[in-house]
N, C-alpha and C positions, 0 to 999 in steps of 0.2 A: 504493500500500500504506500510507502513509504515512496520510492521508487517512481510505481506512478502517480506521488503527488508533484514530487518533483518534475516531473516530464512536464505533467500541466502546466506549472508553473515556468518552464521554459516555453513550453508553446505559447502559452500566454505575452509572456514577454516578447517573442519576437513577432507575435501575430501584432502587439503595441506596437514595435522597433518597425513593423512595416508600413503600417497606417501609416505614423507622425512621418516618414520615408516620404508614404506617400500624398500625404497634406503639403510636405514643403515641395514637391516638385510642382513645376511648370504646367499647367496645363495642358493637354498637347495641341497643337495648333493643325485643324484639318486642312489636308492639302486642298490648292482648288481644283473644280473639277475638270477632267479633261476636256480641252476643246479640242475635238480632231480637223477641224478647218483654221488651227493655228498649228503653223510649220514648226515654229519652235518649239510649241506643244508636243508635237509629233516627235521631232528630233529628240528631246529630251526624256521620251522611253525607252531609248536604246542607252546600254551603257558602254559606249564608244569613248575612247580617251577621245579628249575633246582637242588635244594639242593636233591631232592629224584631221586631216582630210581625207575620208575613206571612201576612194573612189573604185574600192575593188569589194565592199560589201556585198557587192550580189554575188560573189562566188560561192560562200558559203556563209548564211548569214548569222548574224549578231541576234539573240532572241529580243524584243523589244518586253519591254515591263509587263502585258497582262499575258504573253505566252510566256515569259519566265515566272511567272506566280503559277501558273495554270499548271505548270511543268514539277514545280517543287507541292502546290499541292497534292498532285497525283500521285508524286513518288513518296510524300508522307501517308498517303491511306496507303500504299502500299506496302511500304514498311512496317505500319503497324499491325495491321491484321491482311495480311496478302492474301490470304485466300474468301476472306471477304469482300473487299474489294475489289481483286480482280472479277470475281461474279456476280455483283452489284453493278460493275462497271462496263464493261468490258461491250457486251451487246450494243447496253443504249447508246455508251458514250461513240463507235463504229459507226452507228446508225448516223447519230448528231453530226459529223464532221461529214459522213456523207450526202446529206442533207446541207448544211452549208457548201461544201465544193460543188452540188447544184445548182441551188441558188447563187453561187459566184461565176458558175461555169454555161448557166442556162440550161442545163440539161436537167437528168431525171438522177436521184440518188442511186438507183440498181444501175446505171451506167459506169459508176463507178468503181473500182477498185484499188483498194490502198494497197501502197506500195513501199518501200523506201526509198526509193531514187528515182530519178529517170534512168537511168540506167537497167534496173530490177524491171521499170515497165517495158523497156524494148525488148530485153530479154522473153518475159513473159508474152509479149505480140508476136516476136519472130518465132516463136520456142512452137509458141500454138496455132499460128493461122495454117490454116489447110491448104496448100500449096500442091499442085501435081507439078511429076517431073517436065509433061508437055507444056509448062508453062515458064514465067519468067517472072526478074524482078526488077526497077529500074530505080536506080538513087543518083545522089550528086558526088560529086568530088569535096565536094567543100563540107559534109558532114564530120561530126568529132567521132574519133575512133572506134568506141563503145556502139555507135549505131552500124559504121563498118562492121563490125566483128559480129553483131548480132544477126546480122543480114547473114556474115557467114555460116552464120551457125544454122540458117534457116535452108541456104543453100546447099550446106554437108547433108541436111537430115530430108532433104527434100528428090534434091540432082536440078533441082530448079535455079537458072545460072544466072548470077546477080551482073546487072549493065552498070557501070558510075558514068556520071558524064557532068560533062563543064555546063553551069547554069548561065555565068556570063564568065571573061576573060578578063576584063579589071572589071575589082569589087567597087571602084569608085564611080563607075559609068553605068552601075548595072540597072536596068528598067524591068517594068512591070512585061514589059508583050517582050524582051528579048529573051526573058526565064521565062514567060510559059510556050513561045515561039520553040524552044529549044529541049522542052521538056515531051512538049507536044510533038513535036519531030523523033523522038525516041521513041515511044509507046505504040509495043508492037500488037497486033491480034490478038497475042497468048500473051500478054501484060497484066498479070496478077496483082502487083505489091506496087507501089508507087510512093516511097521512103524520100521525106525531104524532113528537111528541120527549119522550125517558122525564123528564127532569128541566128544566123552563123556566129560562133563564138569566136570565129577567128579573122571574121571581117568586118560584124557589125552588119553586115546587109541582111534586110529584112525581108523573107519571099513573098507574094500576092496571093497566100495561100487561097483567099475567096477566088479571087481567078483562078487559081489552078484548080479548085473543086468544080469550077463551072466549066469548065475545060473538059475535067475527066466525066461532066455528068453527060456531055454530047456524046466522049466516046462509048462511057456506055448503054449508051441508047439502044433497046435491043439484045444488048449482050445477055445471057442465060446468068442467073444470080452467082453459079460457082465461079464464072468467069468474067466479072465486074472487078474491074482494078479498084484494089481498095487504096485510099486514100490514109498514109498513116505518118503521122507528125511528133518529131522531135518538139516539145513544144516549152521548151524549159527558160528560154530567156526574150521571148513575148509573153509568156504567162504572168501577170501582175506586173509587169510593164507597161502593155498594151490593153487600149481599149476594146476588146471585143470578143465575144463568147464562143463556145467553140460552133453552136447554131450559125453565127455569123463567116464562122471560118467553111463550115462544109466540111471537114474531112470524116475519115469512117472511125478511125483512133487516133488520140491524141498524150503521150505520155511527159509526164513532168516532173520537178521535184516541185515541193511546199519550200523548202529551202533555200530560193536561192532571193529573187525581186517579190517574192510575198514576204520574205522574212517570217517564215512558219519553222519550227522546230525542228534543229539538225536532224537527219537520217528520217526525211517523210518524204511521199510521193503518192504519185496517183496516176491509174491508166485511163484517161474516159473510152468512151468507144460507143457505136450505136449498130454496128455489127458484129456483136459475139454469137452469133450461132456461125460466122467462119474461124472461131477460135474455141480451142480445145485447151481443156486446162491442165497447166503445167505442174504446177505444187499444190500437192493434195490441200483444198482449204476443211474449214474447221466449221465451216456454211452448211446448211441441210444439203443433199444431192439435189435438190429441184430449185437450189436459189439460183433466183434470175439474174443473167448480165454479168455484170463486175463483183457483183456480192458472192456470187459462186468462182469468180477468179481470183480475188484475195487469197493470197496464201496463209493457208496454217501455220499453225509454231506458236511459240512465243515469240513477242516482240518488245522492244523499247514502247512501255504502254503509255506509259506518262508523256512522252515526245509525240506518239500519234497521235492522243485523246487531246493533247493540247492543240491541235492545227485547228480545232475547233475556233480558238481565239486568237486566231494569226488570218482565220477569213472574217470574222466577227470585225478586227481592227481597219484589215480592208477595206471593207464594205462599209464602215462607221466613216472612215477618209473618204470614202469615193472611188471608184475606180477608176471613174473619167477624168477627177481632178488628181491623183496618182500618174496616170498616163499624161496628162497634160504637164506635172507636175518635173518627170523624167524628160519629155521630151523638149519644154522649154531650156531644162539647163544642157540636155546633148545637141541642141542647136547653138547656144550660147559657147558651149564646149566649141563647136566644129568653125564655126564662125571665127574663134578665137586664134586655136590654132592655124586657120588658115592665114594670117597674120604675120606668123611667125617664118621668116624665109628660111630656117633650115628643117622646118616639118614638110613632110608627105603624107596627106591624109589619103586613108584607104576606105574609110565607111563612105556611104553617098547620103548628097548634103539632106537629099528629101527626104521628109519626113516619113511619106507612106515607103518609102524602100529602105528605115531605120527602125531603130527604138534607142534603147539605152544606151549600148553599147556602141564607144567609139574607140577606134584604130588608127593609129599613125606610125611612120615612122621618124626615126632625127636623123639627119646627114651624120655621120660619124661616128654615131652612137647607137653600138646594139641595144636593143629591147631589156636585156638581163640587166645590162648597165648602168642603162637608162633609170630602171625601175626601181633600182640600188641608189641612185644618185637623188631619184626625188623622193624617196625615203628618208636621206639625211635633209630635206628640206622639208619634210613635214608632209610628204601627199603619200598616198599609200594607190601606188598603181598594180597592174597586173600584166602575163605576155600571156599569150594566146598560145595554148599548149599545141602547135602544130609545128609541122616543118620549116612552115614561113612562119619565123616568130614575129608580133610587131607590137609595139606599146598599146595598152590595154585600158581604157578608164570605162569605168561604169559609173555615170551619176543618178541618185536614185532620191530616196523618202530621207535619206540621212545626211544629203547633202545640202548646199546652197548653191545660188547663182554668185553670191560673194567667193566662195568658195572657185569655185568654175574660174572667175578669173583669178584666184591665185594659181591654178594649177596651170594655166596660160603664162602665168611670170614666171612660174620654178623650170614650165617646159623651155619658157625662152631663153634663161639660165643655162640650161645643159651646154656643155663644152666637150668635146671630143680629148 
């Protein structure tokens, strides 16, 4: 008794010691509330060291404040009771995020399946679409490797033999009717797959993918449904750049990361598509056998649950910003960007100046100064650029949600700066 009078007596005391603790502190002062039609609003959910210029965020992105809360809460219910939470969770939260990349993407939630990467989706499209060997595939030259390799993999498991071909010959001249003039000229009778990517990571040019779907709808005018060229799109750096949904684009499949110009939570993706009865599924999903579309191509497993259940609040932030004032947002400063540099007498810009054949991403290069150099050297001056992981390496900016136009022109001073 003794023992536990004591204890009382110390609990008492410090249950006192916290009070009067907490009587003399500060009141807390609530933050204000977000305005997402204020830029500085915007900018200040991300926690970007503020001394750079981070004009290579879209590679892989920085989580902004309500997807990095959404992320550490998921991974605390998970922590503490895991197997409650994952099955509380797991269904509706799938469902929820499907249902927003709908409503972001215009389409239907069963359209969809999650993924981790763009990468995991072209896998997943090339792995499964039903391909005969009497038929064919046609892509560009200018595609990132990942869509190459996947295309071969379609072609080993197929005997169906993949064509690349030049879309235009300079990326700075390149026009709407000369890439579909050119695309259109390849596509043969037995043209099955027709693999392009909406925005090239290694040039900045942006393809007329609605023209090219209107294109492929003449030729298949007629055609028997096994032999309709389907339309299938690297769609990773127009997605959350660009204004337009994938109803506007036409194509049959579209695959992406959440990661890169949405700034959704590392390692998420998603394949849309509006023809999965020509795709057979590759990785057993964890879906009834009769789930429709994308829901029945999600792959099973376990996944990073907390990172996908959050992308829910990385289109929520989106969609609160606008998409059209996002896209308007990008494409004002990579015009201001392109404008600039062009200024500068020892750059060679490689993106083209129009708007409708760009997005975010722009290309140059410096007389004297490779790319790796380059990108080393305005890192000591506070910009954070990127190279373009090809053959042709060439300087790399992406201005996005986390940048300025202020910004834009210091990165115009530090590029005129560069010295050989």
């Amino acid at each position: 008794m003794e023992e536990l009078g004591r204890r009382a007596v110390l609990t008492a005391g410090l249950a006192t010691a916290l009070g009067l603790a907490a009587c003399d502190s500060p009141t807390p002062v609530a933050e204000p509330a977000f305005d997402p039609h204020d830029w500085n609003a915007v900018r200040a959910l991300f926690p970007l060291d503020p001394k750079l210029v981070h004009m290579a965020a879209f590679v892989l992105a920085t989580h902004p404040k309500p997807v990095q809360e959404a992320i550490e809460r998921h991974r605390r219910g998970l922590d503490l009771d895991t197997d409650w939470y994952l099955h509380a969770n797991d269904g509706p939260r799938e469902d929820a995020v499907r249902a927003a990349a709908a409503a972001y993407l215009g389409g239907r939630p069963e359209q969809v399946a999650l993924t981790d990467s763009t990468t995991m989706g072209l896998g997943l499209l090339y792995s499964g679409l039903r391909v005969r060997p009497d038929q064919d595939v046609v892509t560009s030259t200018h595609d990132f490797v990942a869509h190459h390799r996947a295309l071969d993999a379609l072609s080993h498991r197929t005997g169906a033999p993949v064509r690349k071909i030049a879309l235009y010959d300079d990326p700075r001249a390149a026009t709407e009717a000369d890439v579909v003039t050119r695309l259109r000229a390849a596509i043969a009778p037995n043209t099955r797959v027709v693999g392009v990517t909406w925005v090239h990571s290694g040039t900045g040019v942006r393809l007329p993918v609605p023209a090219i779907a209107a294109m492929l709808a003449e030729v298949n005018a007629g055609r028997a449904p096994d032999d309709r060229a389907l339309l299938c799109v690297d769609g990773v750096h127009g997605f959350g750049a660009v204004d337009l949904d994938v109803a506007g684009l036409g194509c049959d499949f579209l695959s992406t990361g959440t990661h890169k110009w949405l700034f959704g939570p590392r390692g998420t993706g998603l394949l849309w598509g509006r023809a999965w009865d020509a795709l057979a599924p590759v990785i057993p999903s964890f879906e009834a056998d009769d789930a429709p579309g994308g829901i029945g191509r999600t792959p099973g497993g376990y996944h990073s649950f907390e990172h996908r259940w959050a992308v829910l609040e990385a289109f929520e932030l989106h969609r609160g910003i606008g998409r059209d004032r996002i896209a308007q947002r990008v494409a004002v400063q990579a015009t201001r960007l392109k404008a600039g540099l062009a200024t500068v007498p020892s750059v060679r810009l490689v993106t083209p100046d129009d708007p409708a054949m760009s997005a975010g991403i722009v290309c140059c290069e410096v007389d004297g100064v490779d790319a790796v150099t380059a990108r080393g050297a305005l890192r000591e001056a506070g910009v954070v650029a990127s190279v373009t992981p090809y053959a042709q390496q060439y300087l790399r900016f992406g201005p996005s949600i986390v940048t300025t136009p202020a910004q834009v022109d210091e990165v115009v001073g530090a590029v005129r700066a560069l010295r050989p």
